[in-house]
C-alpha positions as CSV (number, residue, x, y, z in Angstrom):
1,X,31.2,44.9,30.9
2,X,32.4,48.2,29.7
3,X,32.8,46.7,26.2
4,X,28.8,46.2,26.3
5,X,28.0,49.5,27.9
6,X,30.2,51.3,24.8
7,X,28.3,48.9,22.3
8,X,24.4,50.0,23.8
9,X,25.5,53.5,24.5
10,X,26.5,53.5,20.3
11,X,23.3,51.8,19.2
12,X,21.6,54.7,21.5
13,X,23.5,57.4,19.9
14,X,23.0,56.0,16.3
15,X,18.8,55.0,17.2
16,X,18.4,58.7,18.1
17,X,20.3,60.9,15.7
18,X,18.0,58.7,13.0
19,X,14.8,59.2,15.0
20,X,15.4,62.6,15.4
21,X,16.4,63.3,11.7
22,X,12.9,61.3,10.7
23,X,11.0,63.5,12.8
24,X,12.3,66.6,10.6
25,X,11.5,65.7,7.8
26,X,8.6,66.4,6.1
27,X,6.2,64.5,3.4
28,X,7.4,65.4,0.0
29,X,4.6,65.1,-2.4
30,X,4.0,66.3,-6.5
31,X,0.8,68.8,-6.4
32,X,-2.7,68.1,-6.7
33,X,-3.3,68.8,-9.8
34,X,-0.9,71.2,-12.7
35,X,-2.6,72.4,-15.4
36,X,-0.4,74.7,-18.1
37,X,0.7,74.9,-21.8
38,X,4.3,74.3,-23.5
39,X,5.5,74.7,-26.8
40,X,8.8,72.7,-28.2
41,X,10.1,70.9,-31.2
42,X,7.2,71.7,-34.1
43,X,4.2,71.1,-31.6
44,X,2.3,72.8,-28.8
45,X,0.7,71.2,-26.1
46,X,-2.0,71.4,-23.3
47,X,-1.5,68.9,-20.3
48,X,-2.8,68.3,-16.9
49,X,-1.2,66.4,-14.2
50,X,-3.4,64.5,-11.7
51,X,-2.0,63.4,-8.0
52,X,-2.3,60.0,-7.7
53,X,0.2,59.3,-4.8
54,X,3.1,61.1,-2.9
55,X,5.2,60.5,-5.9
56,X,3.0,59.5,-9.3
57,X,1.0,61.8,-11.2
58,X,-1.2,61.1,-14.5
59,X,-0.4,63.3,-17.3
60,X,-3.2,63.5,-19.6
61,X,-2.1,65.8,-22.7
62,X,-3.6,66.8,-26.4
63,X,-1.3,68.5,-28.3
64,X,-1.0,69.1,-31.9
65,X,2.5,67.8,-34.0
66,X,5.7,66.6,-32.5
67,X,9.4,65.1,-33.5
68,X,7.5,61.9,-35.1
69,X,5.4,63.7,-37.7
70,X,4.8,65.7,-40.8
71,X,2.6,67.4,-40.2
72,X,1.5,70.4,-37.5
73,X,-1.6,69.6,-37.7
74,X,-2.0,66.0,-36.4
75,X,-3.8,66.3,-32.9
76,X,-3.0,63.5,-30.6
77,X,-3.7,62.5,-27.3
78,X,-1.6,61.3,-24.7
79,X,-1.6,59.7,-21.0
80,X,1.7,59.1,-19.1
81,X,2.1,58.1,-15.7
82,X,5.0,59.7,-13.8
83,X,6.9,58.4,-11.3
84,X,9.0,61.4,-9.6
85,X,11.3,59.6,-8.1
86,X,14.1,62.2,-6.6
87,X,11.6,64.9,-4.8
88,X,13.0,63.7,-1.4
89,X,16.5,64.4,-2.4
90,X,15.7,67.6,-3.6
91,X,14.4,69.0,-0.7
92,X,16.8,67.1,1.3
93,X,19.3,69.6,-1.3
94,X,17.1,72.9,-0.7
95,X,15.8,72.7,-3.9
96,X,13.0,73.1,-6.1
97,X,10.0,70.6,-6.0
98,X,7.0,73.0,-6.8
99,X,5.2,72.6,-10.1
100,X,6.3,68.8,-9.7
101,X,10.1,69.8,-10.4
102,X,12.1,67.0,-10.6
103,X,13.4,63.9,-12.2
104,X,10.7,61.0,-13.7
105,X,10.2,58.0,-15.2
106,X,7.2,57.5,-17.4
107,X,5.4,55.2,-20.0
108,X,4.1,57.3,-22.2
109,X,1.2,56.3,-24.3
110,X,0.2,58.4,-27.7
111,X,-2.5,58.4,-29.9
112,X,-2.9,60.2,-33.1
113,X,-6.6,61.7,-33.9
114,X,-5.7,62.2,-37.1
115,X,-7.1,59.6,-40.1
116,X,-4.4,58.1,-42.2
117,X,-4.6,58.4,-45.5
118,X,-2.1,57.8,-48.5
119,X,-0.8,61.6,-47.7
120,X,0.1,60.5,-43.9
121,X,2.6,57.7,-45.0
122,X,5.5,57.1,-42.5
123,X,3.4,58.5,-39.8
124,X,3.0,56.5,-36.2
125,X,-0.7,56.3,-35.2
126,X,-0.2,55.5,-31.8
127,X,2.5,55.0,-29.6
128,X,3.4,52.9,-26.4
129,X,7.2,53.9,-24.6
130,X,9.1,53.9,-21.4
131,X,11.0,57.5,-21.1
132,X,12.9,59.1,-18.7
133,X,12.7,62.9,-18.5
134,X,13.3,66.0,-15.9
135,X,11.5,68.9,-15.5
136,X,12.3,72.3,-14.0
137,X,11.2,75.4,-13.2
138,X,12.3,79.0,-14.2
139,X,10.6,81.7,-12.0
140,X,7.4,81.0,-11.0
141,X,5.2,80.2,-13.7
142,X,7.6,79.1,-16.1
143,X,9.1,75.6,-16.7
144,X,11.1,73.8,-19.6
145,X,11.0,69.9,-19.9
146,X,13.1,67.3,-21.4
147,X,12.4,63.7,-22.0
148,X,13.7,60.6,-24.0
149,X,12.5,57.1,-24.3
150,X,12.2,54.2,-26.7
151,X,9.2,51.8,-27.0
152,X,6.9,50.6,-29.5
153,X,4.7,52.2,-32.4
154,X,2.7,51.4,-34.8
155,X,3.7,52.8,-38.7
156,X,2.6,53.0,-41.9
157,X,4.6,51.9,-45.4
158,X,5.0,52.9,-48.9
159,X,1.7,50.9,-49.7
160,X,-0.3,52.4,-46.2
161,X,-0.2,48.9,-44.7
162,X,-0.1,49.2,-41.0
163,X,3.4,47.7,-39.1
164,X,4.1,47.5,-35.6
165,X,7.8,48.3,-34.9
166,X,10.4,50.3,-32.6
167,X,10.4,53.8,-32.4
168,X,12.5,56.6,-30.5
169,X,10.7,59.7,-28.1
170,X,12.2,62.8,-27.8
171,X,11.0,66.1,-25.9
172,X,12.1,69.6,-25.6
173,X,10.0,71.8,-24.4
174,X,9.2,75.3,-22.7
175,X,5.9,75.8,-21.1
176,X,3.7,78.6,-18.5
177,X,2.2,76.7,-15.5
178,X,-1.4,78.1,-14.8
């Protein structure tokens, strides 16, 4: 009998320090909606980020250049969906989640405006890849991102004959949040 009375008066104890810990806590969510502007490796950017729930936003982006280019001049498009997955964790930590400040996972999907033309060869005209990325923010406007993924592009050759085939994502950027 006192065995049992030990066992319920634990599953008590354990049943309300986790009620009580889930009543404290709050709903952790990316913003509404971000607009801003970032600059990084040969390109600068315009993007927007669109709440879609607690913890996914849609990026929607045009930009002109990038890593994957030759050119500055190339606009593009993109729209990535983010999934910020560790915004719980860092508030459970005391830290930043403003401005959508946190770790993500994304597939990022890329689309150059651009015409090709014998001049663009080697160029990707559109792009499809997974990444993974964090973002951070420095101050309160400020905010520097960094990304990396692999996925699927499409290229053009020597002769300007269009090839589907694997291609690398890489981002490094600084930007002002309006």
């Amino acid at each position: 009998m006192l065995r049992m009375i030990k066992v319920i008066f634990a599953s008590l104890l354990v049943m309300s320090s986790y009620f009580g810990f889930s009543q404290d806590t709050k709903d952790v969510s990316v913003e509404k909606s971000i607009f801003g502007i970032q600059i990084g490796l040969l390109g600068i950017w315009t993007h927007n980020e669109l709440k879609l729930s607690n913890q996914i936003a849609l990026r929607s982006e045009i930009g002109f250049g990038g890593l994957n280019t030759l050119q500055l001049t190339e606009p593009m498009l993109v729209l990535e969906p983010r999934w910020y997955y560790n915004l719980n964790k860092r508030t459970h930590k005391n830290k930043r989640v403003d401005g959508n400040s946190g770790n993500y996972i994304s597939i990022r999907a890329r689309y150059y405006l651009s015409a090709i033309t014998a001049d663009d060869k080697h160029n990707i005209s559109h792009m499809l890849a997974p990444t993974w990325g964090i973002r951070r923010n420095i101050g309160r406007h400020f905010n520097y991102e960094v990304g990396l993924g692999m996925g699927l592009g499409h290229f053009y050759d020597d002769d300007n004959k269009g090839k589907t085939g694997v291609t690398s994502y890489m981002s490094l950027r600084i930007g002002y949040r309006f």
